[in-house]
C-alpha positions, 0 to 999 in steps of 0.5 A, spaced: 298 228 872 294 227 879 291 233 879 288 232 872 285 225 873 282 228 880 279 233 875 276 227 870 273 224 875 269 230 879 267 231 871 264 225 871 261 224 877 258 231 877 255 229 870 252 223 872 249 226 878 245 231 873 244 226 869 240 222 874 237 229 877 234 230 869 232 223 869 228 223 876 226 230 874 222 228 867 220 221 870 218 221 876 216 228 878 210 230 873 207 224 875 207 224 883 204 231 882 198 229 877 196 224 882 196 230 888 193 235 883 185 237 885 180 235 880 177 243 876 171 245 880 165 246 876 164 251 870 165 258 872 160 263 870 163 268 865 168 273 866 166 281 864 159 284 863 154 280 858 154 280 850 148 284 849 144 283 841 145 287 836 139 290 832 138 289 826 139 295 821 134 296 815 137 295 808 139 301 807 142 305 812 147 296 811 149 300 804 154 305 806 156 312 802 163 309 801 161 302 797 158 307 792 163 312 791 167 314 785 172 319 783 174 323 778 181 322 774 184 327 770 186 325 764 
């Protein structure tokens, strides 16, 4: 009998010492390092070679063959 209250109790002050590690964790912490945190620096130029434009194309090289094809169906 004493060794299973012994055990209720080290359950007990096990959970409610994680409990209060859980609470210091959520509460506490993400503010104390929001505070520390360095604002961003300045923007950074962009990231891989630049964009280049596309050239327009005439209307009919826009149309491909593949828009205007049909096949036959045997019957």
């Amino acid at each position: 009998m004493k060794n299973t209250w012994r055990s209720i109790w080290i359950m007990t002050l096990a959970s409610l010492a994680v409990w209060i590690a859980a609470y210091v964790i959520v509460r506490i912490v993400p503010p104390a390092i929001a505070q520390v945190a360095e604002p961003p620096d300045d923007e950074e130029g962009p990231i891989g070679p630049p964009v280049r434009e596309q050239e327009e194309l005439p209307p009919d090289l826009r149309q491909s063959a593949d828009n205007n094809v049909s096949f036959p169906v045997d019957i």
